[in-house]
Every structure is written in structure tokens, then in C-alpha cells.
C-alpha positions in Angstrom: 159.2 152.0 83.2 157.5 148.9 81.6 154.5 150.2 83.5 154.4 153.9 82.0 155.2 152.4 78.7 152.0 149.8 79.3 150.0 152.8 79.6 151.1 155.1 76.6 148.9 154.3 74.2 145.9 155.6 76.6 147.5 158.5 77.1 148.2 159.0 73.8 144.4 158.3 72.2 142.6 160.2 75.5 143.3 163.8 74.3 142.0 162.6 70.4 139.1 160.9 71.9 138.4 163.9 74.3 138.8 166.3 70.9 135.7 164.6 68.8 133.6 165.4 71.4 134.2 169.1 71.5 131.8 171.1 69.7 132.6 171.4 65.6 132.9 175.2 64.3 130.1 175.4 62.1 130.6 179.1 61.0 127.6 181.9 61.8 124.1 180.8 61.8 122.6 182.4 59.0 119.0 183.4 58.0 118.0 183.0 54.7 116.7 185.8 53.3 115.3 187.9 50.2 114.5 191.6 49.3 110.8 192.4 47.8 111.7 196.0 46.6 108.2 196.3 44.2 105.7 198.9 44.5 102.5 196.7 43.9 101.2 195.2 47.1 100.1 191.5 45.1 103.3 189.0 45.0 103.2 187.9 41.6 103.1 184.1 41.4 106.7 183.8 40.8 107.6 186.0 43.7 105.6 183.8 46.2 107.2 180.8 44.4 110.8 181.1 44.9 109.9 182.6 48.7 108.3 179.2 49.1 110.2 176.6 47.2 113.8 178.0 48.3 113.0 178.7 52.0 113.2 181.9 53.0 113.2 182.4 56.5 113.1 186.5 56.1 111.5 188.7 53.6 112.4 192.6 53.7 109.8 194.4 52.0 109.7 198.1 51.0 106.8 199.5 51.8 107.7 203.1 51.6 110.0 205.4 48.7 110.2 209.1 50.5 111.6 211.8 48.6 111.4 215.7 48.5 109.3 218.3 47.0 108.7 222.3 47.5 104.7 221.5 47.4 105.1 218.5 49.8 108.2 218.9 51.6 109.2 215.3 52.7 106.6 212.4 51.7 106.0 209.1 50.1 106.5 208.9 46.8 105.2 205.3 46.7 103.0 203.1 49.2 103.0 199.5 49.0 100.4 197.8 51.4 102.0 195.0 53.4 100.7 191.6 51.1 97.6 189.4 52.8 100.1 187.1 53.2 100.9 188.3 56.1 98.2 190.7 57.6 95.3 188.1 56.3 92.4 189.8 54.3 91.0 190.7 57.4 93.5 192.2 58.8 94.1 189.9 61.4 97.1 187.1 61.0 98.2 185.8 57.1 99.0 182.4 56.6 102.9 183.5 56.6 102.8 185.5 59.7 104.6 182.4 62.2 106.5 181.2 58.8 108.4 183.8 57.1 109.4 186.8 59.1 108.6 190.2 57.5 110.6 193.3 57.8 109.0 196.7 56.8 111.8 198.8 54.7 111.6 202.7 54.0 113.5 204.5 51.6 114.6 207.6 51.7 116.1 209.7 49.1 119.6 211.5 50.2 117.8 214.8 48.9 115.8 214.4 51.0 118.0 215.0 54.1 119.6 217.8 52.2 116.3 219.5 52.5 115.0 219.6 55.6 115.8 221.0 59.0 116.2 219.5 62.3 112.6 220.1 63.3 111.7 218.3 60.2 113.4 215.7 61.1 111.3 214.7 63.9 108.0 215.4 62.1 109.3 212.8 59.3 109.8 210.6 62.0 106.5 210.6 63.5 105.2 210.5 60.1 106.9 207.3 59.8 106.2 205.9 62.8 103.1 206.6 62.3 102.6 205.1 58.9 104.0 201.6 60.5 101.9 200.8 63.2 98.9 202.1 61.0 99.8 199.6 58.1 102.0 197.4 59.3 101.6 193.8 60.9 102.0 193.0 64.6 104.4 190.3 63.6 107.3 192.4 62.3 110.8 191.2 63.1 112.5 194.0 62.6 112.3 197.7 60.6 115.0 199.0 57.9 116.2 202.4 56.9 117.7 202.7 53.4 119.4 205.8 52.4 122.7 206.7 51.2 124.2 209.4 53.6 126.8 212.3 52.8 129.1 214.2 54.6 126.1 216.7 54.2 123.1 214.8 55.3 124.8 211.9 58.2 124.1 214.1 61.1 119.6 214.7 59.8 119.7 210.6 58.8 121.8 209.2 61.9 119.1 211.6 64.1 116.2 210.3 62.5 117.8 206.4 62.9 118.1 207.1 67.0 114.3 208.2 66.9 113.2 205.2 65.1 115.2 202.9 67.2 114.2 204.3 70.8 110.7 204.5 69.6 110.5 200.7 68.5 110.5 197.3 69.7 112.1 195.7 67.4 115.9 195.8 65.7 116.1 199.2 63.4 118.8 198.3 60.6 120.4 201.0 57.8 121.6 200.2 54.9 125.8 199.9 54.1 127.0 201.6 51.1 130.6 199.7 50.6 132.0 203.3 50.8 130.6 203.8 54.1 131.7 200.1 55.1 135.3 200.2 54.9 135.1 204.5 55.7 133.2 204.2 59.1 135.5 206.8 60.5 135.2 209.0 57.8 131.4 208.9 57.0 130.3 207.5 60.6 128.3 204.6 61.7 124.6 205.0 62.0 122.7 204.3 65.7 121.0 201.3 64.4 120.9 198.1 66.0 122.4 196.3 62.5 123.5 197.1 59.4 123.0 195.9 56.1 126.0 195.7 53.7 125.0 196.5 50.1 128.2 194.8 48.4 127.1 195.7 44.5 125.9 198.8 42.8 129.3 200.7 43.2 130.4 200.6 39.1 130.1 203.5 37.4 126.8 203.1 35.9 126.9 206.7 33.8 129.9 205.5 32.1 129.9 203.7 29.0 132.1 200.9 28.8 132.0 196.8 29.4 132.1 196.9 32.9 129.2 195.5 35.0 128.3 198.2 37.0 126.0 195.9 39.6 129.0 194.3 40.6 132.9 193.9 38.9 135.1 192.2 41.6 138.5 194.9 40.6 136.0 197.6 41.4 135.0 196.0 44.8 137.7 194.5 45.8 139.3 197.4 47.2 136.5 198.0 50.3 137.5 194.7 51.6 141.2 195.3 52.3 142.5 195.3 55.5 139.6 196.5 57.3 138.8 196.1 61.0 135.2 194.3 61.8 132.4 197.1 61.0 131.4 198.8 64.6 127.4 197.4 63.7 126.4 193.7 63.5 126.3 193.7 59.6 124.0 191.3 57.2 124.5 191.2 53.7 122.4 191.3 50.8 123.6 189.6 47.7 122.6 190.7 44.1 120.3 188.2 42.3 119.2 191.3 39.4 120.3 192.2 36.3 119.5 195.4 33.9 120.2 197.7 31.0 121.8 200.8 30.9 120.9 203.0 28.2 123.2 205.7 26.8 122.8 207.7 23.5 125.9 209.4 21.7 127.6 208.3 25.1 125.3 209.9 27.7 123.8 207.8 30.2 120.4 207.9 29.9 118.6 205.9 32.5 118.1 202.1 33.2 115.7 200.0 31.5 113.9 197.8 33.4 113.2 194.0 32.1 109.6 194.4 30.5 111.2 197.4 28.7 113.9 195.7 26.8 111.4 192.1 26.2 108.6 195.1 25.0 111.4 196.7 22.4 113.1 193.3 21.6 109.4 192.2 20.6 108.3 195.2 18.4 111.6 194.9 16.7 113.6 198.4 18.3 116.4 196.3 19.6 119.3 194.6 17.7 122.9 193.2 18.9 124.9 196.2 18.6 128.7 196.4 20.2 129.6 193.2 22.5 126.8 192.9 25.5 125.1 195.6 23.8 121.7 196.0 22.1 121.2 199.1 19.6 118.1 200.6 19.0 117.5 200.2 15.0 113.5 201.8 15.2 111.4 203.8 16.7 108.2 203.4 18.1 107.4 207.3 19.8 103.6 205.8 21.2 104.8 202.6 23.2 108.3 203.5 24.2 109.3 207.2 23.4 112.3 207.1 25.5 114.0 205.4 22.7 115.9 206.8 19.3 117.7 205.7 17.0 121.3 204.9 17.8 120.5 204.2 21.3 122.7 201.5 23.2 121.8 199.6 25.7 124.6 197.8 27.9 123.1 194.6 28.9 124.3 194.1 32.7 123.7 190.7 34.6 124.3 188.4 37.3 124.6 185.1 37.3 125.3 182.4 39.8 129.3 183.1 39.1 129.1 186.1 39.7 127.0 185.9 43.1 130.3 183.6 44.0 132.2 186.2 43.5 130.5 188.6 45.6 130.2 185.7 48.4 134.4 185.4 48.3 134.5 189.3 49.3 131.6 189.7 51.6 131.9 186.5 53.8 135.0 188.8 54.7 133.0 191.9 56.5 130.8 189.0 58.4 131.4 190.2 62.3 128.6 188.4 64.2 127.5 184.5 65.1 123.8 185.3 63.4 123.2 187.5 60.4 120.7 187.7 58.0 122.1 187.1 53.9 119.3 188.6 51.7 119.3 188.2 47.6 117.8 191.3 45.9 115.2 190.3 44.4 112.6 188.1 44.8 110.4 189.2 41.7 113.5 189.3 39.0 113.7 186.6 36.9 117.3 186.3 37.4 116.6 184.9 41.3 113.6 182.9 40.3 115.5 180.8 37.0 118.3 179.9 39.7 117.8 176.4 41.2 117.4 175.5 44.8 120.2 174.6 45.3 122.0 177.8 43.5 120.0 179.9 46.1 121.2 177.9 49.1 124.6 177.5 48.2 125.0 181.5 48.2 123.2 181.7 52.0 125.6 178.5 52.8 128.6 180.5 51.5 128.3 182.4 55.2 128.0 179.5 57.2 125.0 177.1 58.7 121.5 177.5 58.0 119.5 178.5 60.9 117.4 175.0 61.6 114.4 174.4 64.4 110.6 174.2 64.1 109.1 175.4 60.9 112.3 175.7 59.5 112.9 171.9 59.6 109.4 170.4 58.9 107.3 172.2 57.2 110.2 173.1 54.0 112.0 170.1 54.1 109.0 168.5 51.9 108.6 171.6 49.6 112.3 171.3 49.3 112.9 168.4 48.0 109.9 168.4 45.8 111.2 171.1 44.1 114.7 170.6 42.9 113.9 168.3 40.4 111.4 171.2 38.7 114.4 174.1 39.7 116.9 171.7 37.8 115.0 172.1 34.3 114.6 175.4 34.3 115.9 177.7 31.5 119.0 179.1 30.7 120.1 182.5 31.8 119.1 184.7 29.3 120.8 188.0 28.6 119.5 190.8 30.6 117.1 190.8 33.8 115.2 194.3 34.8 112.0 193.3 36.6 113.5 194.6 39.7 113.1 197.9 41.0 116.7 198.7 41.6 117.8 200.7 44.6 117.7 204.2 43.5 121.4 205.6 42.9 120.8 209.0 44.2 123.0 211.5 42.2 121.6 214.7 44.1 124.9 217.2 45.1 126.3 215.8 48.8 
């Protein structure tokens, strides 16, 4: 007995000992990442800043909007030439091509699918396949297919993802609509190799009102309940945007974009008007015609408290050891005023950041040089549009 007693403690401490040295859970790895959703082919300084001085590992660029005519049938709309950055002004490899991946992105209006035939189909494929080994990089890592599919159009968009993914080598991802997320029986899962879950833009934007329609967490919540893991490998994007929605005698009238509201707060057309609201109190018919008199604009932004928000639902849909988490968008001002650290703390909010080579080395410097320049930056201000937001297609499904 004295013997079995003598050796207790041993057996006692072995099994804690043994548990230190099993591997920690450290979460998903994730890849930091960052929409570019601009239809001029230079980054602006500020863009290439804040890719730089926050890390991004990932940029997903669009490079094509398509949409539907009865001239044209299905075409582009817009064309943005992949940046030197990564194709190098002679073509060949940019300076970013081993440094920060690149993923071609293609738009594609839901009208578009309510358009066309089958046979169409196809052709638009090849005309996009087409279009991205023409213009594209060899160094992609991946291509992505934004539309929002109906009942109507699933079957013409799901056909044309199968053609893109058998025809390339590299991961085809589609966009996530929340309704679609926590619906996949109901409005079907694309044949992509990943998905991308948009978890914002799902307020009622046409409605006037106080509510944030880019993201309001009663309005969200909703998708998130109960649901069993998403059938794709899903990424998230996170919004880093903010806008104004302009309505007049309680119409919705469009979204201004940033430069818009500075241009009419300048020339004196904007005033405070109701609470996160700016009324237009003059005209100016030459420089900005859209706007009259009485004109409201509901000022709708993000901040860092808000992207937590978003982070406490989405971490939730996260169904895979690697995913990408992608703030929309590098160009608004709203992403570049937050600090380092408020940029990293949103990709940490999923789990650890992927590490090795480049990653390590080459950032760690830039980094660190940064934060104390990220730390004095300005305030938020009231209202961010320099983004091109996604297109809410309101075409009949």
C-alpha cells in the first residue's frame, strides 16, 4: 500500500504533463483578405496603402460587371485591366505577383440570367473564359462568380458555375447571399469549389427609416439560427463601406457615393436634416442634377463596432480549417482610417493568421512601422461612398 501511495503523485501529474504537450486548438487558419470592387485599373495610393501596411495576403479584384441588353445580349458593362502590380508593365510578373494573391471576380447581373437561353449560357462562358486567360495573370489563385440567383435564374447561373469550374485550374467561388446561406435547400447550392458569405446588404435600402441597411444585427440575426454547416467551404467578407441613400418625398432614389455627398456638402446643397440625415437646401442642376430641393439623404456607415457585430454572427457559418475573411473595400475611406490593428482584430475574430514565408518577414517590418501612423489617424466621419457597392439587383425573379 505504502508503495502505491509512494507513487501517486506520478501518476497523478503524468496525464497533466502528457496534456501540455498536445497540440493547442488555435481555431481555422485564416487568410487575410480585401475586396477591390473599382472600375479603374490604377490603385489609388490609399488603396495600395492599406493592402500594404495591414497585410493582406488576398486581394479579390473585379475585373468584369456583365449585364443585359437587346443590342448586345449578355456583355461587359465595365473592364477593369488587372493593375501592373501584378502583371508588371510588361506583361510579364508585377512586384506583387509571389506576395499578395490575386483573384479575378466577375459580376453578373441576375437579369442577366433571366435573359438568356441555355445555349447562351455556354457562349457567355467561353466569352468569359476567354476574357481571363487573355487579361488575366498566370499567378491567379483562384476565380469568383458574383451574382444573386432566383428561383428563376439558379438552374442558367449554377450551369454556367460547373463550366467555369471544369474548365479551370484553379478554385471557382460564388457569392452567398444570407438568404441563400441559411435557405440552401430552398434556393440550392452552387457547384463551386467555395463560397463566399456576403453577411451585410440585406436591410431594406428603399425604405426610409433609421435603420442601417449595410448591416443591422435584428435584421441579420435571423440567418444565423439554428442552421446546419453550409454544404460549400464558405469565406466571409466583412463590410468596411459606408454610403448614402437618397430619397425624395419618401421614394428611394439611389445611393450616393462618397465624392457625391463631399462635392454637395462643399458647394453648400447639403444640411443636417432629420437624425443621420442630410437635406438638400440648394440646387446646383450643372454639377449634380440628381438633386432637388427637399432631398434626404440617410447617412449609412460602419464602423469598427459594427464590423464586431457582424464578426459575432458570421464566425457562426465558419465550416472549414482555412478560409479566406475579405473586408469590402480597399479604396473606401472607411477601411483605410481604421488602424492596423482594427483591421486584424476583425480577420483574428475567425481564428489564427495564416503565417510562413513572405507572410512572416517581409510584413512584420511594414507592420510594425505603421501602427504608430494608423493610431493618429482621423476620426470616423459621417458617411463613406467611395466604394462601388455590390449592385442590389431589383430586376423581377
Amino acid at each position: 500500500m505504502h508503495g502505491l501511495l509512494r507513487w501517486f503523485p506520478a501518476l497523478v501529474l503524468a496525464p497533466v504533463a502528457l496534456v501540455a504537450f498536445l497540440p493547442k486548438e488555435t481555431g481555422p487558419v485564416v487568410v487575410p483578405g480585401v475586396f477591390r470592387w473599382r472600375n479603374n485599373a490604377w490603385l489609388e495610393n490609399g488603396e495600395e496603402r492599406a493592402i500594404t501596411s495591414n497585410g493582406v495576403q488576398r486581394v479579390y479584384m473585379k475585373i468584369l460587371d456583365i449585364d443585359w441588353n437587346s443590342a448586345h445580349g449578355a456583355h461587359p458593362v465595365s473592364t477593369v485591366t488587372v493593375p501592373y502590380q501584378w502583371r508588371g508593365y510588361g506583361h510579364g510578373d508585377g512586384y506583387w505577383s509571389d506576395s499578395v494573391e490575386l483573384v479575378p471576380c466577375i459580376y453578373i447581373t441576375n437579369n442577366t440570367f433571366l435573359r438568356i437561353d441555355d445555349a447562351e449560357v455556354k457562349d457567355l462562358a467561353g466569352n468569359l473564359l476567354r476574357k481571363l486567360r487573355m487579361h488575366c495573370p498566370a499567378k491567379v489563385r483562384g476565380v469568383m462568380l458574383d451574382c444573386d440567383w432566383s428561383a428563376k435564374t439558379r438552374s442558367k447561373f449554377f450551369r454556367l458555375t460547373r463550366i467555369m469550374k471544369d474548365s479551370l485550374n484553379v478554385p471557382v467561388t460564388a457569392t452567398i447571399r444570407l438568404h441563400q446561406y441559411a435557405q440552401p435547400n430552398k434556393t440550392g447550392v452552387p457547384p463551386a469549389d467555395r463560397g463566399m458569405l456576403m453577411p451585410y446588404n440585406v436591410g431594406h435600402i428603399t425604405i426610409p427609416g433609421g435603420i442601417n441597411s449595410i448591416f443591422d444585427r435584428g435584421t441579420a440575426g435571423p440567418y444565423f439560427m439554428g442552421r446546419e454547416p453550409y454544404p460549400l467551404p464558405l469565406d466571409i467578407g466583412l463590410p468596411a463601406f459606408s454610403w448614402g441613400v437618397q430619397f425624395r418625398k419618401s421614394a428611394f432614389m439611389g445611393i450616393l457615393q462618397e465624392n457625391q455627398v463631399n462635392e454637395a456638402t462643399r458647394a453648400g446643397l447639403l444640411s443636417p436634416g432629420p437624425p443621420g440625415a442630410l437635406q438638400v437646401v440648394k440646387e446646383d442642376n450643372d454639377a449634380m442634377p440628381s438633386l432637388h430641393m427637399g432631398d434626404e439623404i440617410r447617412v449609412e456607415s460602419i464602423t469598427p463596432a459594427v464590423i464586431d457585430e457582424v464578426i459575432a454572427l458570421a464566425r457562426t457559418a465558419v465550416n472549414c480549417d482555412t478560409l479566406s475573411v475579405v473586408y469590402f473595400e480597399a479604396g473606401a475611406s472607411t477601411f483605410q482610417r481604421m488602424t492596423v490593428d482594427e483591421v486584424r482584430n476583425g480577420w483574428k475574430g475567425f481564428g489564427s493568421l495564416r503565417t510562413g514565408g513572405y507572410f512572416d518577414a517581409q510584413r512584420a517590418a511594414a507592420l510594425e512601422a505603421h501602427r504608430a501612423d494608423s493610431a493618429a489617424k482621423a476620426a470616423w466621419v459621417n458617411a463613406d461612398t467611395t466604394a462601388t457597392a455590390v449592385p442590389t439587383d431589383t430586376t423581377d425573379r
